[in-house]
VOBA-1610 file (N, C-alpha, C; in pm, whole numbers, padded with zeros to 5 digits, always signed):
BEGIN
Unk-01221+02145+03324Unk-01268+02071+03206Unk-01294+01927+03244Unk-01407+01875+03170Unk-01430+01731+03249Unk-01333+01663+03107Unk-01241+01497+03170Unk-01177+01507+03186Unk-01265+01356+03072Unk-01268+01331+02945Unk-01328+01194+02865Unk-01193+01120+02829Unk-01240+00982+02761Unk-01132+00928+02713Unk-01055+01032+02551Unk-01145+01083+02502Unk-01105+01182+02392Unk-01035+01303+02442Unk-01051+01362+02602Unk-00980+01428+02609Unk-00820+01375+02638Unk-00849+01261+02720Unk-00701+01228+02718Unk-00614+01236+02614Unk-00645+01179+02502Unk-00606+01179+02358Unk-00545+01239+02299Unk-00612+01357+02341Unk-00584+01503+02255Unk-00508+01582+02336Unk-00512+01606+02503Unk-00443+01643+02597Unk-00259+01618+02609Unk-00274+01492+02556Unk-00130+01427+02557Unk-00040+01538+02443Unk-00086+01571+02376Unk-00028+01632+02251Unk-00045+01813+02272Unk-00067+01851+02361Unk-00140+01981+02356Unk+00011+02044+02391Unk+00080+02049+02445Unk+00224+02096+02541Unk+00311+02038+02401Unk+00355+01992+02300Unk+00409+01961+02201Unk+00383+02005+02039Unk+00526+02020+02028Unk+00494+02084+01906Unk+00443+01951+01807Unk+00367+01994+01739Unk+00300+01879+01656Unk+00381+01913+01536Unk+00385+01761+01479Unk+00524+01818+01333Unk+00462+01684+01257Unk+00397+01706+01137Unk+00362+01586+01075Unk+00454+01488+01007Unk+00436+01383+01015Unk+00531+01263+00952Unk+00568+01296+00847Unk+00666+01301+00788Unk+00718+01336+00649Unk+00665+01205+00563Unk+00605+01246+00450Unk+00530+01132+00374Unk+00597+01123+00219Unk+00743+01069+00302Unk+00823+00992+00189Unk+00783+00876+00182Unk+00694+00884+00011Unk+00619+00764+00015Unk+00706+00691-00096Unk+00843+00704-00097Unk+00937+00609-00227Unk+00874+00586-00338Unk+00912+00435-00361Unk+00861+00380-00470Unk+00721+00342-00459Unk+00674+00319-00354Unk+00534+00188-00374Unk+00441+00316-00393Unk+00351+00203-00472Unk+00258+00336-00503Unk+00096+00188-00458Unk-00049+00291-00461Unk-00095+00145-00427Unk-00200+00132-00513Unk-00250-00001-00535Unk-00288-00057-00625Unk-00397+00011-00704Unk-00394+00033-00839Unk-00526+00101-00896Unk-00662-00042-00958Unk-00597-00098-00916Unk-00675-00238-00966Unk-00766-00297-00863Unk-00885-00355-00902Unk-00951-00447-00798Unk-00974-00584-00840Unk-00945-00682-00765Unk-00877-00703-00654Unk-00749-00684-00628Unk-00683-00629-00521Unk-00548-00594-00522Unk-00484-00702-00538Unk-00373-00726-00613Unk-00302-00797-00645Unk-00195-00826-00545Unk-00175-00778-00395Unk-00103-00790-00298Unk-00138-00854-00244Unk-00286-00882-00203Unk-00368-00980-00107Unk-00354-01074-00143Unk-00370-01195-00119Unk-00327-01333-00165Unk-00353-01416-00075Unk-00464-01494-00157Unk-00524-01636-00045Unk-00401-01781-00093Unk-00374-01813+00034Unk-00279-01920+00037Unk-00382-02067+00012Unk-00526-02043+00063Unk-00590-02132+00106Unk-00732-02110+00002Unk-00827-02190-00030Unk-00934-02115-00022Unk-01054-02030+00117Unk-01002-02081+00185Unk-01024-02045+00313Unk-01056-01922+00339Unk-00927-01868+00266Unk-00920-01721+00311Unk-01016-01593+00174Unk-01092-01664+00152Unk-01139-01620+00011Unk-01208-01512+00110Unk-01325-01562+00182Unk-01442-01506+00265Unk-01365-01378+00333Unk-01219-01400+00337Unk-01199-01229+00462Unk-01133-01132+00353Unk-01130-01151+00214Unk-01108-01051+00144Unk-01200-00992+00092Unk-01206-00891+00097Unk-01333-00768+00009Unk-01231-00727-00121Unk-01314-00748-00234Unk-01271-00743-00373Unk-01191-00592-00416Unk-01321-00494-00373Unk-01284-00373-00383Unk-01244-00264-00277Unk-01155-00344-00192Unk-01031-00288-00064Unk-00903-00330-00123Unk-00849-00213-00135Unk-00695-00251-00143Unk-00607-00162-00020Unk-00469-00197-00030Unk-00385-00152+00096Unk-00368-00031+00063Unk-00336+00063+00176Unk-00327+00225+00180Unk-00227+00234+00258Unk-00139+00286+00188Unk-00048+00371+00332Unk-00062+00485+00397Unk-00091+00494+00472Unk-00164+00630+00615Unk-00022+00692+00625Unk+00082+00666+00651Unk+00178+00760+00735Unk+00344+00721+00677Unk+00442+00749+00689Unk+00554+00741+00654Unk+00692+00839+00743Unk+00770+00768+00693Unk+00910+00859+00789Unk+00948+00853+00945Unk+00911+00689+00981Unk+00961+00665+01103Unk+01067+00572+01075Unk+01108+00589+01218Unk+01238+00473+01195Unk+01265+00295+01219Unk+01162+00279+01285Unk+01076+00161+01317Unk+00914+00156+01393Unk+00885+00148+01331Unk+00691+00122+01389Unk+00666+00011+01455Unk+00585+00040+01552Unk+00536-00079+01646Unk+00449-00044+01724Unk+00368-00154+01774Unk+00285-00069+01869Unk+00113-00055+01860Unk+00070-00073+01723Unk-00088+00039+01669Unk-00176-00043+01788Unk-00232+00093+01820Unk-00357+00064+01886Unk-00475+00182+01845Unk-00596+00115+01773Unk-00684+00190+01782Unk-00784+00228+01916Unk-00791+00382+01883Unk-00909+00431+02012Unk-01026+00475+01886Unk-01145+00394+01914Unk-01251+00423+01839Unk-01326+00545+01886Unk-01318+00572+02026Unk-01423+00703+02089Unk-01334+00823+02025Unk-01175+00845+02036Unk-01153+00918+01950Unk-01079+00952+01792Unk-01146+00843+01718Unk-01143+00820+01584Unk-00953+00800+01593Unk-00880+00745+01615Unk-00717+00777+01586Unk-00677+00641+01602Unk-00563+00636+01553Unk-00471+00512+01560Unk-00301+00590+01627Unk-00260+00514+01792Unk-00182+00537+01829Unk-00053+00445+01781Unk+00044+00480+01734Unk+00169+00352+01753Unk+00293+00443+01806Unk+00379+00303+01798Unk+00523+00352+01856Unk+00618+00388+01731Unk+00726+00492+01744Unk+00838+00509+01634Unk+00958+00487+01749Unk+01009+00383+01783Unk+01067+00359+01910Unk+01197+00411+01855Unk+01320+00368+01748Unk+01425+00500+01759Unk+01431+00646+01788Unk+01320+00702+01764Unk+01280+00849+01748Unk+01240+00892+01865Unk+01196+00798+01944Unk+01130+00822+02130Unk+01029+00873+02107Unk+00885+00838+02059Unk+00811+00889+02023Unk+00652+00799+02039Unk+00525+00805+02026Unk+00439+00777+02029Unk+00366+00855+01903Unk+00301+00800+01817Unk+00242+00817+01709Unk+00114+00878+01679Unk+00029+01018+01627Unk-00108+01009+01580Unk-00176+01004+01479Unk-00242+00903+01465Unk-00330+00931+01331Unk-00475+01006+01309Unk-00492+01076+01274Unk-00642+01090+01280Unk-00760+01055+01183Unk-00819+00941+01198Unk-00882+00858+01094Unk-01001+00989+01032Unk-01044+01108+01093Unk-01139+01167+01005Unk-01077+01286+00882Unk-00983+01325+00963Unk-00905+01403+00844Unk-00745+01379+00796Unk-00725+01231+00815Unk-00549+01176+00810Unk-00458+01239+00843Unk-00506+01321+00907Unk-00359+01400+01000Unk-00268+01314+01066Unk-00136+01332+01054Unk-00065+01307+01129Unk+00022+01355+01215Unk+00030+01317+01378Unk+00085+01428+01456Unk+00199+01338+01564Unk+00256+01392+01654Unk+00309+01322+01757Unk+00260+01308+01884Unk+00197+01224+01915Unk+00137+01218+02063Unk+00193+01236+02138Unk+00352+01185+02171Unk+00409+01171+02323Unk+00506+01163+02257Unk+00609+01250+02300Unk+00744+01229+02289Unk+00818+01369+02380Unk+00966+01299+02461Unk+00923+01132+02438Unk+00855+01042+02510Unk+00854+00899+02428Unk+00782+00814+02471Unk+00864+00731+02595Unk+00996+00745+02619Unk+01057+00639+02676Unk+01069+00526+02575Unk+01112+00542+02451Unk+01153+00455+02377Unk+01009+00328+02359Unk+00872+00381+02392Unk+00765+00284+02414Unk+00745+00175+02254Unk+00732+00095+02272Unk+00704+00000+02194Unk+00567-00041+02224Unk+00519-00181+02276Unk+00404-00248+02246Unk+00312-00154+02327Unk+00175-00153+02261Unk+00042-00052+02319Unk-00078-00118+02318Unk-00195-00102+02431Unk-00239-00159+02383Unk-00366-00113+02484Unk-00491-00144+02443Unk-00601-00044+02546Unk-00646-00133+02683Unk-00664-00128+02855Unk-00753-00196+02904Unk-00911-00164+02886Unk-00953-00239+02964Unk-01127-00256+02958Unk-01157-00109+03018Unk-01088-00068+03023Unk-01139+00098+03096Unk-01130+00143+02964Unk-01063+00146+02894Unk-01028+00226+02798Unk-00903+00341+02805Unk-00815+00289+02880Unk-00731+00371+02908Unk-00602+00286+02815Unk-00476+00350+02778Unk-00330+00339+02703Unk-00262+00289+02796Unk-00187+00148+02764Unk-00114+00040+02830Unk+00014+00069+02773Unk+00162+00099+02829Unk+00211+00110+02734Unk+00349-00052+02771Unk+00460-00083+02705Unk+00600-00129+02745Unk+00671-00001+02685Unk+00751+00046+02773Unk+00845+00140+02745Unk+00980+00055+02741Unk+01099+00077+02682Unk+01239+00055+02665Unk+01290+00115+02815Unk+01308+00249+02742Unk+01417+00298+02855Unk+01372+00304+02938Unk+01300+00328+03034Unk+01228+00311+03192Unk+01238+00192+03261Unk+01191+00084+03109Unk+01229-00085+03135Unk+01073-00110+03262Unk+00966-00088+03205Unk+00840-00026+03296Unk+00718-00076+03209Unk+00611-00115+03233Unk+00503-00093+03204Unk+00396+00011+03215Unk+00346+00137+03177Unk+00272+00229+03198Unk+00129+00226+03168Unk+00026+00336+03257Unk-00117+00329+03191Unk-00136+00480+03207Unk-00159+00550+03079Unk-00226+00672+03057Unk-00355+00639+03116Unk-00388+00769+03187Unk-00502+00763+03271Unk-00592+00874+03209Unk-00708+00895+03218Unk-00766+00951+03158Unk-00755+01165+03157Unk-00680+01184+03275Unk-00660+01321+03245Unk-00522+01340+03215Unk-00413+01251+03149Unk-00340+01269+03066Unk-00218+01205+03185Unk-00212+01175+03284Unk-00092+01144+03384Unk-00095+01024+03370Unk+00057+00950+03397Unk+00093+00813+03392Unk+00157+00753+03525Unk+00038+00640+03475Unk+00074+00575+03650Unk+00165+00442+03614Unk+00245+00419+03684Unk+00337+00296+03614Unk+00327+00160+03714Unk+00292+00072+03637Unk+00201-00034+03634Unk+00292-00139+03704Unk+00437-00136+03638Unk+00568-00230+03675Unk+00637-00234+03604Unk+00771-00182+03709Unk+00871-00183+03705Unk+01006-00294+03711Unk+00970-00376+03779Unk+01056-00469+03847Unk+00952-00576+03920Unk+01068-00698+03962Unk+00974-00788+03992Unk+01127-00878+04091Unk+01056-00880+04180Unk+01159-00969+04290Unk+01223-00909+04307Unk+01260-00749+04303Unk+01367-00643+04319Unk+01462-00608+04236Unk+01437-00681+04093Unk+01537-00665+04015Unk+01436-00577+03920Unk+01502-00539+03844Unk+01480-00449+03727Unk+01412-00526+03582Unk+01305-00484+03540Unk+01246-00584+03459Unk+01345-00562+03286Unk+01361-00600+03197Unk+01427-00630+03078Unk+01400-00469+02970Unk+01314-00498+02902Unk+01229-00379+02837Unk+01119-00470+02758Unk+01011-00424+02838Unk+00877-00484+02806Unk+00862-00464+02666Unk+00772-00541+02576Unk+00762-00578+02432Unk+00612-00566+02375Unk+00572-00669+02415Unk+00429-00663+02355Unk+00360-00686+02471Unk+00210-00662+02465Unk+00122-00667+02598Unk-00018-00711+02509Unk-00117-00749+02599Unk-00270-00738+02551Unk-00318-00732+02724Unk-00422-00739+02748Unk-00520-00702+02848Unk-00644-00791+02867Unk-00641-00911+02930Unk-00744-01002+02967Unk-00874-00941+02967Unk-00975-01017+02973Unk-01099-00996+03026Unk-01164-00923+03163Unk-01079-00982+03234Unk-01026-01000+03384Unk-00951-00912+03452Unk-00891-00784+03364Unk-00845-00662+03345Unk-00692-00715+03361Unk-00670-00858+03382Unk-00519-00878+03415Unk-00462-00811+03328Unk-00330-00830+03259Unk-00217-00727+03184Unk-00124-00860+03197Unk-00095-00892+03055Unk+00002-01016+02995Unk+00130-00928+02900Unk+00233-00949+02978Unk+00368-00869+02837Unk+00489-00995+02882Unk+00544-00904+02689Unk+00644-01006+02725Unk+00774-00897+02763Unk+00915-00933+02812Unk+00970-00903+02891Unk+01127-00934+02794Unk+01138-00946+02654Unk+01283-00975+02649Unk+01352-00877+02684Unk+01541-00858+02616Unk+01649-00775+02593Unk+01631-00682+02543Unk+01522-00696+02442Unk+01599-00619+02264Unk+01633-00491+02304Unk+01570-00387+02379Unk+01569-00223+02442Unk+01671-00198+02536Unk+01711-00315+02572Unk+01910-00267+02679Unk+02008-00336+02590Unk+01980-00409+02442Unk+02146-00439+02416Unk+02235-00350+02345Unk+02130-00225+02321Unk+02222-00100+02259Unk+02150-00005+02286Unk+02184+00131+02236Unk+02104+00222+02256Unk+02019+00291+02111Unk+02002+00165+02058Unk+01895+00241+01931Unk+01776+00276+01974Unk+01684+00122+02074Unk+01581+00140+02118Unk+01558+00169+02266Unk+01674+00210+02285Unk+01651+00242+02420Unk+01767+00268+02486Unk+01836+00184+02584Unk+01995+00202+02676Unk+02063+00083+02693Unk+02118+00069+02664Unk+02233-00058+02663Unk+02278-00080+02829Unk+02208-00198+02864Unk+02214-00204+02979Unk+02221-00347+03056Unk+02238-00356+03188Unk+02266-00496+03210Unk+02140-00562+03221Unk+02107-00770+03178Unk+01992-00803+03194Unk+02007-00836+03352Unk+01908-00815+03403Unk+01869-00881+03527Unk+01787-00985+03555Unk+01708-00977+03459Unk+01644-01100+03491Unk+01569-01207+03365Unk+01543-01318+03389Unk+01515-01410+03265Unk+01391-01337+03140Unk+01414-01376+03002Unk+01315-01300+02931Unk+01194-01350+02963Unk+01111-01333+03093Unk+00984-01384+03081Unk+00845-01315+03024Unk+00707-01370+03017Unk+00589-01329+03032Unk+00527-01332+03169Unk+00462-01193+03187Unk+00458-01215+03322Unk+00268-01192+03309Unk+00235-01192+03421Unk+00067-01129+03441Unk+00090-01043+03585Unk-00026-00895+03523Unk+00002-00861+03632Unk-00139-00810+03642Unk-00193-00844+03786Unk-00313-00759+03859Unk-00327-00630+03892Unk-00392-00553+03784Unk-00310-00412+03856Unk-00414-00372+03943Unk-00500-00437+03957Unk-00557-00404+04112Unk-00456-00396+04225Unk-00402-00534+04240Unk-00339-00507+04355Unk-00197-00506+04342Unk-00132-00485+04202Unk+00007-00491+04172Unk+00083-00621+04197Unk+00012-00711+04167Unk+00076-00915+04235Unk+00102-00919+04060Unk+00245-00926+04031Unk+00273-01005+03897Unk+00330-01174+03897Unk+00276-01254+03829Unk+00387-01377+03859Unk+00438-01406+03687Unk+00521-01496+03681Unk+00585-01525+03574Unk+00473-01657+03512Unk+00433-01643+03408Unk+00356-01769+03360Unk+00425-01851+03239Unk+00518-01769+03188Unk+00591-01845+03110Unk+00774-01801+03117Unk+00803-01920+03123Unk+01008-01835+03165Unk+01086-01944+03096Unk+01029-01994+03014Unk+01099-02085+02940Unk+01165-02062+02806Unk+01124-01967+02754Unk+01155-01908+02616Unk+01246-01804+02581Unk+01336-01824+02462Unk+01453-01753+02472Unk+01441-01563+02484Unk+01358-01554+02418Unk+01329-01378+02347Unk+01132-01409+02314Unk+01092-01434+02445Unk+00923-01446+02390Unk+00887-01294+02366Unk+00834-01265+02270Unk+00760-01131+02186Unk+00648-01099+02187Unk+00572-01125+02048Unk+00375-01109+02038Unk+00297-01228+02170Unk+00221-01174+02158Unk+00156-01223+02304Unk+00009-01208+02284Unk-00114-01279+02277Unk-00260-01271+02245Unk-00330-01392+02277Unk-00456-01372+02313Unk-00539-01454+02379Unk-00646-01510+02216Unk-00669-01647+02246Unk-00780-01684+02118Unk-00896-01600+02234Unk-01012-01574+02100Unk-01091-01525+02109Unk-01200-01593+02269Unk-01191-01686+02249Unk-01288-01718+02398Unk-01136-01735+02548Unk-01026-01703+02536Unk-00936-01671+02603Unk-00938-01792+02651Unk-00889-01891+02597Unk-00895-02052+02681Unk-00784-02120+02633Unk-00711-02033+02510Unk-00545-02051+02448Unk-00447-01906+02447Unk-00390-01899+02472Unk-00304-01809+02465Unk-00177-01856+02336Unk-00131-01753+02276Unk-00048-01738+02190Unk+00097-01657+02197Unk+00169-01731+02174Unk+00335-01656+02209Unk+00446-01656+02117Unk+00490-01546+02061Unk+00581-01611+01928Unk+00728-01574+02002Unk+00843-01629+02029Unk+00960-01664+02028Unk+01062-01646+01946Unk+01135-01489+01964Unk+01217-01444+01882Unk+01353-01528+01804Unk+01374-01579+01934Unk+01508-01643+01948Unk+01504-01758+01841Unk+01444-01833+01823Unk+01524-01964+01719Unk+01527-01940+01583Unk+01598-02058+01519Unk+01534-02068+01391Unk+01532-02170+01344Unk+01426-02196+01278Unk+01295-02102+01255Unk+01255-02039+01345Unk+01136-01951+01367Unk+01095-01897+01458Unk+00969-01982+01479Unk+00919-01963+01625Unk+00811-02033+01639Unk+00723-01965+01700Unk+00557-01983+01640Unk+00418-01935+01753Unk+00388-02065+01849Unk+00394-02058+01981Unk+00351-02142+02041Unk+00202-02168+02085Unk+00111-02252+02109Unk+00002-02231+02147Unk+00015-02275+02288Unk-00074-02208+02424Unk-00124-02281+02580Unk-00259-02261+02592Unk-00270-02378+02689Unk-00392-02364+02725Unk-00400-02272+02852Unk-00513-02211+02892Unk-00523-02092+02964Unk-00596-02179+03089Unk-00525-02137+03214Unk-00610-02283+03311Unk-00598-02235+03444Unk-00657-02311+03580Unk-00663-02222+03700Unk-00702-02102+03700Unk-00835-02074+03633Unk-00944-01985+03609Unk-00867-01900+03595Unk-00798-01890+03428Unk-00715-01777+03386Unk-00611-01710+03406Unk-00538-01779+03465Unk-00455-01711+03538Unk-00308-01762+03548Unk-00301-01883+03451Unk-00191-02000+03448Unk-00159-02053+03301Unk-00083-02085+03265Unk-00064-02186+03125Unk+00015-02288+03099Unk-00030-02352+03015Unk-00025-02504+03034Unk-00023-02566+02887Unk+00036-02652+02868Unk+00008-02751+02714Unk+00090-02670+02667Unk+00187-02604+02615Unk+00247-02569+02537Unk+00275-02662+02432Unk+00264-02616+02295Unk+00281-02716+02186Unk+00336-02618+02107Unk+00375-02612+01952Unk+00421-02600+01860Unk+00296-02549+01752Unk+00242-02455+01731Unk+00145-02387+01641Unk+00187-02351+01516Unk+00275-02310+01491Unk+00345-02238+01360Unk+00445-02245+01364Unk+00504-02266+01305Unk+00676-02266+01245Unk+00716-02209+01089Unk+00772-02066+01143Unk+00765-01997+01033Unk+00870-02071+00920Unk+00852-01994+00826Unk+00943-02064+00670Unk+01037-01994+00698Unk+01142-02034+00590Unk+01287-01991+00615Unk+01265-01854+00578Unk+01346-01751+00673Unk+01359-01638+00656Unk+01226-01553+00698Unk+01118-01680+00737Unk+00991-01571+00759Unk+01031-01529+00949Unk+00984-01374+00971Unk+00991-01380+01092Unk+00915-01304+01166Unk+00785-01415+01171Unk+00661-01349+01286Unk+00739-01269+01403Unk+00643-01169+01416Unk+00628-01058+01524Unk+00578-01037+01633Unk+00427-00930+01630Unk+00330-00896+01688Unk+00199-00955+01611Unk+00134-00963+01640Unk+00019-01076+01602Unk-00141-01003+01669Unk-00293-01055+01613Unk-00367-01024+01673Unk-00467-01174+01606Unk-00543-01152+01678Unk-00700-01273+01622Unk-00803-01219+01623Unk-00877-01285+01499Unk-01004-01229+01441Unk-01104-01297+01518Unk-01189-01293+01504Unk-01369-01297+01570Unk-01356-01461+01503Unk-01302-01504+01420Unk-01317-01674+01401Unk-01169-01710+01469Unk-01089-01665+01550Unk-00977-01734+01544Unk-00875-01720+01500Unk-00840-01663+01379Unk-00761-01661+01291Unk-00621-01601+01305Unk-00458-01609+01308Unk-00415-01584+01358Unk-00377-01445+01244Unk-00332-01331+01275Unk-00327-01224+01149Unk-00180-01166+01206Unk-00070-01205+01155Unk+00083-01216+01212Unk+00166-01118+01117Unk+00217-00998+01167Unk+00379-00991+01134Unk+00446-01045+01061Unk+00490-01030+00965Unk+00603-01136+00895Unk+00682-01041+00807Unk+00824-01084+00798Unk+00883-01057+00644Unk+01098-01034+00762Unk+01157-00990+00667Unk+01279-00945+00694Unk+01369-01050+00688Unk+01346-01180+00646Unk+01417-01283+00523Unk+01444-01224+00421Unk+01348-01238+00357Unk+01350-01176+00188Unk+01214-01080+00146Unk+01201-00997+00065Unk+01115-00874+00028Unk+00988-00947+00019Unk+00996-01089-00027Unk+00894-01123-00087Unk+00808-01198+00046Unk+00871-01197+00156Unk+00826-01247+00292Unk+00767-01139+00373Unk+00781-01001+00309Unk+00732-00877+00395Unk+00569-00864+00380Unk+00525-00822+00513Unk+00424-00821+00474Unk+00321-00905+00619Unk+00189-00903+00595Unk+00111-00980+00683Unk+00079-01091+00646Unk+00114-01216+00742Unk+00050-01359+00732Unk-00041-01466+00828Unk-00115-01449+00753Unk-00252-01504+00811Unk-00262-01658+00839Unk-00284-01703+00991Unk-00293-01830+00978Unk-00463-01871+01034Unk-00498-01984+01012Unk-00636-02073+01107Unk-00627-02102+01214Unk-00688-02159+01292Unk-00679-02166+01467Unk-00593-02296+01433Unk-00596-02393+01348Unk-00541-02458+01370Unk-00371-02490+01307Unk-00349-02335+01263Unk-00209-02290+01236Unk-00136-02325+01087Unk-00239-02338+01034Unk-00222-02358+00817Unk-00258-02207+00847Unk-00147-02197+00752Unk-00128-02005+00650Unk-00284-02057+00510Unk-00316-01952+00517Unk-00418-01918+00457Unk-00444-01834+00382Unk-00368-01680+00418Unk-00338-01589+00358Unk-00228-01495+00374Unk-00183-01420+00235Unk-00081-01327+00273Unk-00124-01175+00222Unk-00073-01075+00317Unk-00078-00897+00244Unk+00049-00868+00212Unk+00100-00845+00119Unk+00194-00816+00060Unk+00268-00693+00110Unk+00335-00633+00179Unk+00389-00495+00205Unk+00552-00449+00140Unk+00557-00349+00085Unk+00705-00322+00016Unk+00814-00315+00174Unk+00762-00311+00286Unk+00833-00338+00416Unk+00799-00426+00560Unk+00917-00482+00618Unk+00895-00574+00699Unk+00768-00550+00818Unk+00653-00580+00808Unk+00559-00554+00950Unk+00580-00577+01071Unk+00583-00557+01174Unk+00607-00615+01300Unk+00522-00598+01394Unk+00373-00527+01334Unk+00272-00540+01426Unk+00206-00497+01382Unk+00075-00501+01406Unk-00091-00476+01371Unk-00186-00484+01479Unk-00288-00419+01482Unk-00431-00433+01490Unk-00554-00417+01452Unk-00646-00412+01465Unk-00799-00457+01400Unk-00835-00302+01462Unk-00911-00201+01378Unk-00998-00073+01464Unk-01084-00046+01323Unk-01121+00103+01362Unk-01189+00150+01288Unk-01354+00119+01325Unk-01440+00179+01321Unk-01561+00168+01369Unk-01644+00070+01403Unk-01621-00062+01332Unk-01669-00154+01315Unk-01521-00293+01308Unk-01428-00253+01366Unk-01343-00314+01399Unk-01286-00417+01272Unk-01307-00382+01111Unk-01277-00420+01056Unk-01138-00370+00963Unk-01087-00300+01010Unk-00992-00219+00924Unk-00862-00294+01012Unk-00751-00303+00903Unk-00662-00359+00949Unk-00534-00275+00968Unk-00471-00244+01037Unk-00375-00096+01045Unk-00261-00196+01092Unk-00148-00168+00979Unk+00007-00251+01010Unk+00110-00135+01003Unk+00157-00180+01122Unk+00330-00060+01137Unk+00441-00185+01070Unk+00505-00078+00985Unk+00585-00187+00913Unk+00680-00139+00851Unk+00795-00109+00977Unk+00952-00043+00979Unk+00905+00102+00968Unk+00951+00159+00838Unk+00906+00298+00847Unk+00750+00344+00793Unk+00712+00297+00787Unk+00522+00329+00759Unk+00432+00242+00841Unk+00299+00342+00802Unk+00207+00257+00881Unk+00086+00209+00751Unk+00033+00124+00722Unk-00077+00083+00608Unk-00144+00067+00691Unk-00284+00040+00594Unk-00396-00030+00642Unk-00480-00081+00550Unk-00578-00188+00585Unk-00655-00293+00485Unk-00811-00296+00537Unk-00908-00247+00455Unk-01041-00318+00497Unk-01066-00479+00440Unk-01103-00560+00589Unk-01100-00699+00530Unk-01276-00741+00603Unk-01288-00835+00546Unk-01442-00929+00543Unk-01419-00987+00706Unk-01351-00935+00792Unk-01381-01005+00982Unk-01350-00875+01041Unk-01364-00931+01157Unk-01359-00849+01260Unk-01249-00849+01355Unk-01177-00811+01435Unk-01073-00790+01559Unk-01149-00882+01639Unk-01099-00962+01709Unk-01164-00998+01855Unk-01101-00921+01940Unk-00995-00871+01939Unk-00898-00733+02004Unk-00872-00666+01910Unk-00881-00518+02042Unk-00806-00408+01933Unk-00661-00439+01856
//
């Protein structure tokens, strides 16, 4: 059989029993009104990326924490992580099926596609970076670095340049929910790695628990949000030594009390489209900032988000994993990443 990116897709799941998400959909029910009354411009700013008659949908339900979404447009689906459950996620955007791709996953968390079009993954328990290859085998990308054992990789995105940017905290060895309770070896860094020739270096090692991780749209700032303080903070760098270095670190966002950015992505203007909530109910949900880091807008979710991305055919659909469900939003921009 010749061997497409759709077959990979579907291959991964073929040897598993497929068991659909249980769609305990509780209380929330979603909006019968237009404009949804969840969306909410902070700014007028944010008037232009809402479409009047889109409201939020919930696609999936009955995981134990979500993380992870990555859309594959060649084969219509949205992948994420259910990292207690050891699992990898399917959606199928033409008939909403829901199935299990991979499990287990190695406790995989952040996902995310290279320029090949192939599945990037951070796994927990392996404590590894992986890439599904196109006839369904996984080649592992990195493991360790200076001989020590890397942390449990978190979030990732994928340069231009095919480099590979993750971040590297604890959270997957300090117990065994998301993974194995295990010793740290080495500092929570961001690393880059060439997987041409497997050369990773550390570009940022300064930060307590660095997390979401994303490039602005012309890749000349990089973005990093920082689990550890509080408040929590998005940092902005400049991207320098022809890509491959960072520099200027400053102070971009500083969440509100109790707000606590995540996983993050940017739109085709910039815009930062963030994770938030698990303060208080009324903090759950997605929050939208400008390049120049004023909130602008909020999506309201009955649960805490901790990651998103931009897919769907035209890269306008907004798909958020958020604790135990996954939603999604058609909005007025576009993804500059999946």
């Amino acid at each position: 059989m010749h061997i497409t990116r759709r077959n990979m897709l579907t291959a991964g799941i073929g040897s598993l029993s497929i068991a659909a998400a249980p769609r305990a959909f509780a209380a929330w029910e979603p909006s019968e009104r237009y404009p949804d009354p969840a969306i909410k411009s902070l700014d007028p700013s944010f008037d232009r990326y809402r479409l009047f008659n889109a409201s939020i949908e919930r696609l999936a339900s009955g995981m134990r924490w979500c993380e992870g979404p990555v859309y594959f447009g060649d084969a219509r689906c949205l992948l994420w992580s259910d990292i207690p459950n050891n699992r990898i996620m399917r959606w199928d955007e033409e008939t909403g099926a829901v199935s299990v791709y991979r499990k287990p996953s190695n406790n995989a968390n952040g996902n995310t596609r290279d320029r090949q079009g192939r599945l990037v993954t951070c796994e927990h328990e392996t404590r590894r970076v992986t890439r599904t290859e196109y006839d369904g085998s996984i080649a592992v990308l990195m493991d360790s670095f200076e001989g020590k054992r890397l942390n449990s990789p978190n979030d990732i995105t994928v340069k231009s340049d095919d480099s590979i940017w993750f971040s590297d905290p604890p959270f997957g060895i300090l117990s065994n929910y998301q993974g194995t309770a295990a010793r740290v070896e080495l500092p929570s860094n961001i690393y880059r790695l060439d997987p041409k020739t497997r050369q990773a270096t550390v570009v940022e090692g300064t930060l307590s628990r660095p997390n979401g991780v994303i490039f602005s749209p012309d890749e000349t700032k990089c973005y990093i949000e920082d689990s550890a303080p509080s408040p929590r903070y998005i940092y902005a760098y400049d991207v320098v030594d022809n890509g491959t270095k960072l520099a200027n670190r400053r102070v971009l966002i500083t969440a509100d009390p109790g707000g606590t950015p995540d996983g993050f992505r940017v739109d085709v203007d910039g815009n930062l489209w963030c994770g938030w909530g698990m303060g208080s109910a009324d903090l759950d949900g997605v929050k939208v900032f400008n390049p120049a880091g004023k909130p602008i807008g909020f999506i309201a979710l009955p649960e805490r988000c901790a990651n998103l991305c931009f897919g769907g055919p035209k890269r306008n659909r907004l798909f958020m994993t958020a604790s135990h469900s996954v939603y999604s939003l058609y909005v007025n921009t576009q993804g500059a990443w999946a």
